[in-house]
N, C-alpha and C positions, 0 to 999 in steps of 0.2 A: 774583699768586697762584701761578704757575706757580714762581718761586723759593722760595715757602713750601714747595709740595707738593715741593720736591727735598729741604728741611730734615727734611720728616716732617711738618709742621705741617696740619693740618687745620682747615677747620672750617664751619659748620653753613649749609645752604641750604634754603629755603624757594620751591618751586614750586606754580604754577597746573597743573593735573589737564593740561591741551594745551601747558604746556610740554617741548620736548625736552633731552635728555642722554644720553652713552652709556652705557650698560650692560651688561656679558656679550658686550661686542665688536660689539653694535651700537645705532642709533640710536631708541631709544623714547620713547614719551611718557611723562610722569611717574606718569599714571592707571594705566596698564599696568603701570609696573615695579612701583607700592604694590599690584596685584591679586597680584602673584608673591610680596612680602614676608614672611616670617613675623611676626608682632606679638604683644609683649609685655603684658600685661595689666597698667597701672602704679593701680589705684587708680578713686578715683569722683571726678568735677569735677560741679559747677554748669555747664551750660550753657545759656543761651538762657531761664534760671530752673528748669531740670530737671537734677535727677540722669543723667549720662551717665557710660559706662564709658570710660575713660581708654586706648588702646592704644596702644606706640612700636614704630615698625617702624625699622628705619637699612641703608644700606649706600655704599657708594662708587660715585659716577657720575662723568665725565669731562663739564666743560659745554662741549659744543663751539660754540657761539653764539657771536658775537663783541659785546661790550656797546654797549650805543649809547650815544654819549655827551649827558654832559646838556645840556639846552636851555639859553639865558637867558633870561629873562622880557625882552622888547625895554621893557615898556612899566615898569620897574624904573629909578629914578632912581641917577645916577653908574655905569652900566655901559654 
C-alpha cells in the first residue's frame, strides 16, 4: 500500500467507529474524525425498509496499525 500511496494511487477504507488512524497529525478514532467531517448531501436510500437521507463525508487518514495476518482454519483438509 505504501508503494501505491508514493504512485498517487488511492483508495477507499472502511472503519468501525473505535477503529484508530491518523489524522491532522495525530492519532483519532474514526467516530471522532466523521463528528469533525463536513458531509455531502447525496440523495435518499432505502434503509432497514425506510427512506433515509444519504450523506458522504471523505478525507485522507494514515492507517498506522499494523495488519494481522490471516488465520488458517487448522480443522481445513489439505492445509
Amino acid at each position: 500500500m505504501s508503494e501505491l500511496s508514493a504512485q498517487g494511487i488511492g483508495w477507499l477504507i472502511r472503519g468501525k467507529e473505535g477503529h484508530r488512524a491518523e489524522w491532522g497529525g495525530r492519532t483519532r478514532k474514526m467516530g471522532e474524525m466523521a463528528n469533525d467531517l463536513p458531509f455531502i448531501a447525496c440523495g435518499q436510500i432505502r434503509w432497514k425498509g425506510k427512506k433515509a437521507n444519504m450523506e458522504i463525508g471523505e478525507t485522507s487518514v494514515i492507517i498506522t496499525r499494523t495488519a494481522k495476518p490471516k488465520r488458517k482454519d487448522k480443522n481445513r483438509a489439505g492445509e
